[in-house]
Residue, then its C-alpha position, 0 to 999 in steps of 0.5 A: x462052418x457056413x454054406x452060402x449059396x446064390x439064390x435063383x428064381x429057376x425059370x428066368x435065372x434072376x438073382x432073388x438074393x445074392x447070399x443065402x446061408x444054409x440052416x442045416x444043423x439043430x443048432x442053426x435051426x434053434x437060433x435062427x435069427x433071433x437076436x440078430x439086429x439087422x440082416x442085409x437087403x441081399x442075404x438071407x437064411x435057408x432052413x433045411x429040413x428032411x422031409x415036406x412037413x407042416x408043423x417041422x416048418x413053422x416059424x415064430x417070431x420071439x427074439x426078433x428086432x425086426x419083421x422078415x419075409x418068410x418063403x416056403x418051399x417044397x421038395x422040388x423047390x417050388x414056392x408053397x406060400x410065403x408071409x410077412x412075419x412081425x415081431x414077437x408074434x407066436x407062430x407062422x406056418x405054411x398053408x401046405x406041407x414044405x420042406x424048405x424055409x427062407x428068412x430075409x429082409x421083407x424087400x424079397x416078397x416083391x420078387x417072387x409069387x407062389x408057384x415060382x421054381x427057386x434053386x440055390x445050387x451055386x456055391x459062393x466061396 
């Protein structure tokens, strides 16, 4: 079963992206979004890991029918790094440990910086 949340910036409570499906499970985290044609300007997918790391969220980009923004963020939800990741390349990590990861449409890069807080707390039914 999916778990959608609404996607915030923290400080200034703007929507980042109205959908965001948490990645919680093995299985979520293997597949990704390989294989996936298109994703929707206003969704995206949250990788939860249970630890701040580098190497656990590195991403590549086999599979892929398109290229994604990708925004990690630390424990406390503050954004570490972010990249755009292009088609079949072999790996993206980031510059410093993470805990959590975002895939979306690249749009989303225009709307956050490094250092911005973001919360998904709000549950969409």
């Amino acid at each position: 079963m999916s778990e959608w949340r609404i996607l915030r910036n923290a400080q200034t409570e703007e929507v980042i992206l109205a959908r965001v499906r948490l990645c919680k499970g093995f299985w979520c985290h293997f597949k990704g979004l390989q294989f996936v044609p298109r994703l929707p300007d206003d969704e995206g997918l949250l990788f939860i890991t249970n630890h701040e790391g580098r190497s656990h969220t590195a991403i590549h980009m086999f599979f892929m029918f398109f290229n994604i923004a990708v925004i990690w963020l630390d424990a406390s939800g503050k954004i570490v790094d972010k990249k755009l990741a292009k088609v079949w390349r072999p790996a993206y990590a980031p510059a410093t440990p993470a805990q959590y990861f975002l895939e979306a449409n690249p749009t989303v890069l225009d709307r956050v910086r490094v250092g911005d807080m973001l919360r998904f707390d709000e549950v969409i039914q």
